[in-house]
N, C-alpha and C positions, 0 to 999 in steps of 0.2 A: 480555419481556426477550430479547436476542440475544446470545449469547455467540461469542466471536470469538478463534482461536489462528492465531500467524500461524508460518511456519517458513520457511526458507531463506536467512537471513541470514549471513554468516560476513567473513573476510577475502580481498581479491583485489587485485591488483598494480593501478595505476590502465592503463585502457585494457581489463579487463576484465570479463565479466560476471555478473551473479548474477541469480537468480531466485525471489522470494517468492510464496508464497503466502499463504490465510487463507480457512479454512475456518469457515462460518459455521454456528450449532445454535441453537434454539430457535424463538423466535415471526419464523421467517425473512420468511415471508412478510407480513408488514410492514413489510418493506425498502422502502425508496425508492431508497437510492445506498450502493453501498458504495466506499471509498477507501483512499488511502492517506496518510500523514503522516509528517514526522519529525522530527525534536529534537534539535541537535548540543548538545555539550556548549556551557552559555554561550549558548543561543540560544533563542529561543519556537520552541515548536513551530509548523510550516511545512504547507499543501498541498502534495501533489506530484499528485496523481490522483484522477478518479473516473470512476464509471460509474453511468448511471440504470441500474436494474434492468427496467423498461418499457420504455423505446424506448433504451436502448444509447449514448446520449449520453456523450461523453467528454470530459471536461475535463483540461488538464495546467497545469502551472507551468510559466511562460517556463523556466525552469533547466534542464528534464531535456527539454521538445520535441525531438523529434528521436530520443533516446536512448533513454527509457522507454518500455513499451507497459503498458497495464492492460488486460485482458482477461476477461470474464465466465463460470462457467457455472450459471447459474440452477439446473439442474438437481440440480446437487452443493452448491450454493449455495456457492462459492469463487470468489475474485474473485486474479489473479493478476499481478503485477509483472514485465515482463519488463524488467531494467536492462544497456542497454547502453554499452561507452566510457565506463564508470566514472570518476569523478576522484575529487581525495581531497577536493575540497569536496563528494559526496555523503557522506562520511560520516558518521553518523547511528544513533540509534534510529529505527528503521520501525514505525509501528504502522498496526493495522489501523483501518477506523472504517468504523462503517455509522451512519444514516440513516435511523429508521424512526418512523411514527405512534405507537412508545412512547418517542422519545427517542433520543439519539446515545450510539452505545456504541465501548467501546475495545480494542483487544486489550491483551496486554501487553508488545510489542513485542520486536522481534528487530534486533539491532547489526549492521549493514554497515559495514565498515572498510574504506577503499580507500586503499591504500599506493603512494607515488609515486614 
């Protein structure tokens, strides 16, 4: 089991930035990829990010290239969002999610609101 809290979500003017984390605990090192995801109100939840935990491979959604950075530290085992140029079509629950030979697990998500 991998348990997963994400924090740094809040509200911000569109054109501005925020920055999530998600710090991971338990049977970490059976990660593969940890990411990101979100859920607007009225919508399936979406990729935005991720990252192999072994070789550092990064994947994004057309949407946020450019804007988003996801960023690793194995070490701490936290996986981190950096959101920039915000619009108000990011807004969303953000959840965390990892990737691991026990199974895909979820945090329980933190609300970014981008006001325009």
């Amino acid at each position: 089991q991998v348990q997963l809290v994400e924090s740094g979500g809040g509200l911000v003017q569109a054109g501005g930035s925020l920055r999530l984390s998600c710090v991971a605990s338990g049977r970490t090192s059976s990660t593969v990829a940890m990411g990101w995801f979100r859920q607007a109100p009225g919508k399936e939840r979406e990729f935005v990010a991720t990252i192999l935990r072994s070789i550092g491979r990064i994947l994004y959604a057309d949407s946020v290239k450019g804007r988003f950075t996801i960023s690793r530290d194995n070490a701490k085992n936290t996986v981190v969002l950096q959101m920039n140029n915000l619009k108000p079509e990011d807004t969303a629950v953000y959840y965390c999610n990892a990737q691991s030979s026990d199974g895909t697990f979820w945090g329980q998500g933190t609300q970014v609101t981008v006001s325009s």
